[in-house]
N, C-alpha and C positions, 0 to 999 in steps of 0.2 A: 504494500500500500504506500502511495508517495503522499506526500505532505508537499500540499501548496501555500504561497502565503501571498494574501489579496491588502494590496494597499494603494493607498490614493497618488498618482502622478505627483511627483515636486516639480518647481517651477524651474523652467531652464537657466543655470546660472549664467550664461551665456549670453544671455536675450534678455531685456527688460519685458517682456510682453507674459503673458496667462495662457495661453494657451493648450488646449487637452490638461488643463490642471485639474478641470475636476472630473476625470476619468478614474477609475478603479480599474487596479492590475489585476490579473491573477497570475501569477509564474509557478511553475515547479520549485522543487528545492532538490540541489542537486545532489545526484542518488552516486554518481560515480566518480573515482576519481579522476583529475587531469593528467594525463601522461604525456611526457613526449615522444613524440614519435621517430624514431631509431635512424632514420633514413636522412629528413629533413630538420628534424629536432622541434619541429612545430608542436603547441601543446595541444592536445585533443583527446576523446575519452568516447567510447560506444555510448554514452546515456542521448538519445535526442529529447527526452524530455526538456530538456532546460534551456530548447529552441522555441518553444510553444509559452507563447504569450498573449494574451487575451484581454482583451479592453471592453470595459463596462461602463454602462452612462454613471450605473449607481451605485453604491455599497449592496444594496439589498439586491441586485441583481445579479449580483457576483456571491456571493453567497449561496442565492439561491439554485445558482448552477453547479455552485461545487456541491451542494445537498440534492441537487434531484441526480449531477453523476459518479453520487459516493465518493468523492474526493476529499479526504482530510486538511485542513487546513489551518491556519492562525491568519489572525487578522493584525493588521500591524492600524494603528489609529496614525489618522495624520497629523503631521506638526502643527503647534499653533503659529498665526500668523501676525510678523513680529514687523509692524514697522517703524522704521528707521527716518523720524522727520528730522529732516535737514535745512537751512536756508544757505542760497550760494552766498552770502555776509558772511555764515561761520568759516570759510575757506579763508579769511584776512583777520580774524581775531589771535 
């Protein structure tokens, strides 16, 4: 039995924008170890679960898919949301 764990998108640190932030994940948790591989030295491992990722509008909906297909899972809550006010003044103080 694999254990998933369903948590909310964080915001791209990248990008000032929100985008897909309030999507809910569901991922595997990975079953196998990484190995590298003998030839190329690349890391790689037989599990493909941990290629399968799944996007939901809502908490409840994600959820609900891992309960109606027997999928174990933890819920990880999302961070609270911390803002940082600033004025361009503080930059000469």
């Amino acid at each position: 039995m694999r254990t998933a764990r369903i948590f909310q998108r964080p915001k791209n640190a990248m990008q000032s924008g929100r985008a897909r932030t309030q999507e809910w994940v569901l991922e595997f948790e990975p079953g196998d170890k990484v190995r590298p591989d003998p030839l190329t030295g690349w890391a790689g491992s037989a599990d493909t679960q941990k290629q399968v990722r799944l996007a939901f509008p809502t908490r409840e909906a994600a959820i609900a898919y891992a309960e109606r297909e027997g999928i174990a899972y933890h819920l990880i809550p999302a961070a609270p949301v911390k803002l940082k006010l600033q004025a361009y003044a503080d930059n000469f103080r």
